[in-house]
C-alpha positions as CSV (number, residue, x, y, z in Angstrom):
1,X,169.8,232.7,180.2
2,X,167.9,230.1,182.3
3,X,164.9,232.3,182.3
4,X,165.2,232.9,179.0
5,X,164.9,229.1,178.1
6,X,162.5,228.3,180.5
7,X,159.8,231.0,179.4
8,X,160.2,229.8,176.1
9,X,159.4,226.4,176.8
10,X,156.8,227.3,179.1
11,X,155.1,229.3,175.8
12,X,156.0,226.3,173.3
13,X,154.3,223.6,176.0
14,X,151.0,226.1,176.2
15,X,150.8,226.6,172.4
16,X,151.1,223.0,171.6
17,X,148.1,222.6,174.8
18,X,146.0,224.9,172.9
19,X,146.8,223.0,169.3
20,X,145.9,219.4,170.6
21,X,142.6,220.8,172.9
22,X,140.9,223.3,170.6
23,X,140.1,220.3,168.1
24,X,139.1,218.4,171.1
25,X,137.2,220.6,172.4
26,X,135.1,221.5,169.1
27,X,134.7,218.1,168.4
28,X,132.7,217.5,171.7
29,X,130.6,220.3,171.3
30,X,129.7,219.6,167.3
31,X,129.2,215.5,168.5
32,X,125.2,215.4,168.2
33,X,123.5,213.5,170.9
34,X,122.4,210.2,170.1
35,X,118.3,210.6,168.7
36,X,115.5,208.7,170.6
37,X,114.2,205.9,169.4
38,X,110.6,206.7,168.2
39,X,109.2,203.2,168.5
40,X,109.8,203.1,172.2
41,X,107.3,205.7,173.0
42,X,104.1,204.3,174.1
43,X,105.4,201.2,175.3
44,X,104.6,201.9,179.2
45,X,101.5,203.2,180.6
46,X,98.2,203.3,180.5
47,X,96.2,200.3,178.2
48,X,92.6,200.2,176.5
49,X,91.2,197.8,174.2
50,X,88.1,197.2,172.6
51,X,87.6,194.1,171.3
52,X,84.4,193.1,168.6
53,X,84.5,189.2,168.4
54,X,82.6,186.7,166.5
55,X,82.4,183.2,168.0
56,X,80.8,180.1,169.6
57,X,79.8,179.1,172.9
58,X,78.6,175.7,172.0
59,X,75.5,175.2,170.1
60,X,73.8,173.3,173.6
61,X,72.5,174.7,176.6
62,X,75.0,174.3,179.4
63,X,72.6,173.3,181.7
64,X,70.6,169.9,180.8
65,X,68.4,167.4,182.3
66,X,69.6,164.1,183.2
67,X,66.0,162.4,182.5
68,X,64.5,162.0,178.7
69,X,61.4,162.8,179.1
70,X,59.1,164.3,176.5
71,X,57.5,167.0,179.4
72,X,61.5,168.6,179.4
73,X,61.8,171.6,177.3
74,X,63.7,170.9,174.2
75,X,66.4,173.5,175.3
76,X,67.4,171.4,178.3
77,X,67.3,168.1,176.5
78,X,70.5,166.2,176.4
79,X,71.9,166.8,172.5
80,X,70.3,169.3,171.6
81,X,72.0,171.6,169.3
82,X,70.2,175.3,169.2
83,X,72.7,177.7,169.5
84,X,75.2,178.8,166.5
85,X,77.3,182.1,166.5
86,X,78.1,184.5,169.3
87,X,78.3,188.2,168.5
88,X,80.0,189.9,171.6
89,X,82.3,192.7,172.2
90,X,85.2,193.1,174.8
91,X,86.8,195.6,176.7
92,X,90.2,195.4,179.0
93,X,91.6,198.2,180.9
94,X,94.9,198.0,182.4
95,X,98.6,199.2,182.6
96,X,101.9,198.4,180.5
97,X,104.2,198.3,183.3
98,X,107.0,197.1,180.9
99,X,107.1,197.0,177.3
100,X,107.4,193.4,177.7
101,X,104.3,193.2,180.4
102,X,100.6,195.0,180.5
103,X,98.2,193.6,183.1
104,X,94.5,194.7,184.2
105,X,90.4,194.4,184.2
106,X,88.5,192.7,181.2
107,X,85.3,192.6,180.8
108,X,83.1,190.8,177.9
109,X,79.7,190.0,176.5
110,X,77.8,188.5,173.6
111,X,74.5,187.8,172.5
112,X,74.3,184.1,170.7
113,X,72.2,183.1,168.0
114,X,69.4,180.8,168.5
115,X,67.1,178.6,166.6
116,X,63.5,177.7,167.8
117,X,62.9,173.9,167.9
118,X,59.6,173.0,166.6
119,X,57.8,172.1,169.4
120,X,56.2,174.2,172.0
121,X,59.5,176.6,172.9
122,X,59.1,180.0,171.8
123,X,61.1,183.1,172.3
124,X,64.2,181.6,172.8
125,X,66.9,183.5,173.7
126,X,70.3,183.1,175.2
127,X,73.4,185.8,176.4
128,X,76.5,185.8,178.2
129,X,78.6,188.1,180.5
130,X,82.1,187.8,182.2
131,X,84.7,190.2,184.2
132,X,87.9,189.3,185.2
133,X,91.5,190.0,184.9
134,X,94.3,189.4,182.1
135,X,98.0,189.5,181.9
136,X,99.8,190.1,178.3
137,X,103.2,189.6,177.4
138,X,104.7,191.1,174.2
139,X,107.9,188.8,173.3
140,X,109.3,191.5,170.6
141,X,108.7,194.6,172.5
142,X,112.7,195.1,172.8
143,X,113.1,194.3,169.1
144,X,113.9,198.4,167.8
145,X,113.2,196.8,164.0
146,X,109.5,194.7,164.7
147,X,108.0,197.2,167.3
148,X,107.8,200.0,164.6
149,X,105.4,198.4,162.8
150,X,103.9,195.7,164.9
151,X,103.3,194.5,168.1
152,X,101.9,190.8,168.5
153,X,101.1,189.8,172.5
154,X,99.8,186.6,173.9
155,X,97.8,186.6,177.0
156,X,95.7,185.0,179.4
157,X,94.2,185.0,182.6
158,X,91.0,184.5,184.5
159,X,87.3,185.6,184.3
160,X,83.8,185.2,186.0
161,X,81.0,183.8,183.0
162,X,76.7,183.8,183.3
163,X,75.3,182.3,180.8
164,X,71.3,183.1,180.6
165,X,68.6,181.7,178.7
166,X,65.2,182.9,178.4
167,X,62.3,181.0,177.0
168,X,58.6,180.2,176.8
169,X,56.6,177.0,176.2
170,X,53.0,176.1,175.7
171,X,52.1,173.8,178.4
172,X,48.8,172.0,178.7
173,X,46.8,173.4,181.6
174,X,44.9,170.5,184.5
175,X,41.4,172.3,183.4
176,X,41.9,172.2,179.5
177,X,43.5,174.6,176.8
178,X,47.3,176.0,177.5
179,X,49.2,178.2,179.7
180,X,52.4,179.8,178.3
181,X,55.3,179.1,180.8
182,X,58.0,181.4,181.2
183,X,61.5,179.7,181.8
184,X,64.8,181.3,182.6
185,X,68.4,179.2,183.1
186,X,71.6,180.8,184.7
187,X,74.9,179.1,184.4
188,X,78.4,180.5,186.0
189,X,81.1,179.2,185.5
190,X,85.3,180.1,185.9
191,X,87.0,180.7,182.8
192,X,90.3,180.7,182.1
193,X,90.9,182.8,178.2
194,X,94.2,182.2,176.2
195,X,94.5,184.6,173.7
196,X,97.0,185.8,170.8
197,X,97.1,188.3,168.4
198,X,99.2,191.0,166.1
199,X,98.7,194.5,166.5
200,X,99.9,196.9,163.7
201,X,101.1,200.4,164.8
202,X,99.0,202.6,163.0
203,X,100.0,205.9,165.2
204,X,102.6,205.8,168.0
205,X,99.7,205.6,170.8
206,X,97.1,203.2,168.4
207,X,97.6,200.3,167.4
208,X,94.8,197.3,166.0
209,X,95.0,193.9,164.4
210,X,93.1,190.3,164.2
211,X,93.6,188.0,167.7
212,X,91.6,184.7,168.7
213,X,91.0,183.8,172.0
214,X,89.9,180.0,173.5
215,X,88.0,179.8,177.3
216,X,88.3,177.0,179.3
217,X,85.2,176.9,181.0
218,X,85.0,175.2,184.1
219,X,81.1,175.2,185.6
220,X,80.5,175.8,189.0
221,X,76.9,175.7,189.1
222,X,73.2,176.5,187.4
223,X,69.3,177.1,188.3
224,X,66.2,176.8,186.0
225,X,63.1,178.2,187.3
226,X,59.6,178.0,185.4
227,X,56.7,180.5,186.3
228,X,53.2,180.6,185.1
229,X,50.2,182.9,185.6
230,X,48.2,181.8,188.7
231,X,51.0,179.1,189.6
232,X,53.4,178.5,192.0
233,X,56.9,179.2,190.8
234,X,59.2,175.7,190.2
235,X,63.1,175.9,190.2
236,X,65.5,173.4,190.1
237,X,69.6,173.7,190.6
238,X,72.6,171.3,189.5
239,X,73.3,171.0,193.2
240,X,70.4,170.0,194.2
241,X,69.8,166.9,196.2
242,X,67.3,165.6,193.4
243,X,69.9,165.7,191.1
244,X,67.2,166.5,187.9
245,X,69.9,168.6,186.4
246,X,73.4,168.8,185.3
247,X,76.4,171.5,184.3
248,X,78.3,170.7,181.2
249,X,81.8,171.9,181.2
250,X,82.5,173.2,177.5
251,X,85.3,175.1,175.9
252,X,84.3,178.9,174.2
253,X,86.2,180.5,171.2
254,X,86.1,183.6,169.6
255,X,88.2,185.5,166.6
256,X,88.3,189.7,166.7
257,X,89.9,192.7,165.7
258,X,91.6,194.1,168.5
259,X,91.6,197.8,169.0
260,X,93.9,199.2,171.6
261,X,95.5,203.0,173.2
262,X,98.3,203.5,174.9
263,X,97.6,207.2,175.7
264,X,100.3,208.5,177.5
């Protein structure tokens, strides 16, 4: 009798086990897993840019002389204004360690426009070049609903900048007539860029947008050296004890379209 009522409790217990866990259990296995997040991907690793810019150094030469005479080439007169707009492209290569963080190399360089005075000075020409490193933060990285379609960043950092100039003036000659003088002025100076921009997510991995950038320039120092045919060589630095000459320190800015890969 005992046995009786005990194996039939035994059967009701395991047939209301099987009832309650059989739904269980197919619910668990039909319960999809959640789906990734498809505007997280490319948000860590590897980081080019190219960067095409259009901008302004400053329309004087940042090396001057501290005299007025009429014997100094124009370019190095105090006031001056012969430079206007700065075609230069960038390039930075670094790593997204965070979707928050990227840091790396940069590297840049431009050609300025320049007008000829109308005195003596011919061929005048003037370039720049800097390498350094930056650091970008992107403050809505973690926001699921902006990083699908855009990714704005601000940056800055700290770069190495030669400035060159090339010209040549007409110089009366000790036994008559002219010789054409060949003059060449090297600036460097620390720069410190601060950058924004927006890039639009065109693919997962490529992304491009407008950004404008501003350089603190600080100068550290500059040389101007004049050669001639048949003459000994004359140069002339801003720390020299003379003091002829002088480094301006002068702001740069530029505006681009910013192209950038995140490969992997």
């Amino acid at each position: 009798m005992h046995r009786t009522i005990f194996s039939s409790s035994l059967c009701a217990v395991a047939t209301l086990a099987v009832v309650l866990v059989a739904p269980l259990a197919r619910a668990t296995e039909a319960a999809p897993s959640a789906p990734a997040d498809p505007s997280s991907e490319h948000l860590r690793g590897l980081e080019i840019m190219l960067r095409p810019t259009l901008g302004s150094l400053g329309s004087s030469s940042p090396i001057v002389a501290k005299g007025d005479s009429a014997d100094i080439p124009q370019p190095f007169r105090q006031g001056s204004s012969l430079h206007g707009t700065s075609l230069g492209a960038g390039m930075q290569l670094g790593f997204r360690f965070h979707p928050l963080v990227s840091a790396g190399l940069r590297a840049d360089l431009g050609k300025v426009g320049s007008e000829i005075p109308d005195d003596a000075t011919s061929n005048l020409s003037r370039s720049w070049q800097s390498a350094g490193l930056y650091a970008r933060v992107y403050p809505l990285a973690l926001h699921e609903g902006v990083r699908a379609y855009v990714d704005p960043w601000v940056a800055s950092g700290i770069t190495y900048v030669h400035d060159g100039q090339t010209f040549s003036t007409a110089t009366p000659a000790n036994g008559g007539g002219k010789v054409d003088v060949a003059w060449q002025a090297d600036s460097h100076a620390i720069g410190i860029p601060i950058g924004i921009g927006v890039d639009y997510r065109i693919t997962k991995w490529l992304s491009a947008g407008p950004s404008f950038e501003y350089v603190i320039m600080t100068p550290l120092a500059g040389c101007v050296k004049g050669s001639a045919p048949g003459a000994t060589e004359a140069r002339a630095c801003t720390d020299d004890a003379k003091g002829t000459l002088t480094a301006s320190a002068a702001g740069a800015w530029n505006a681009g379209l910013s192209l950038r890969v995140t490969p992997f």
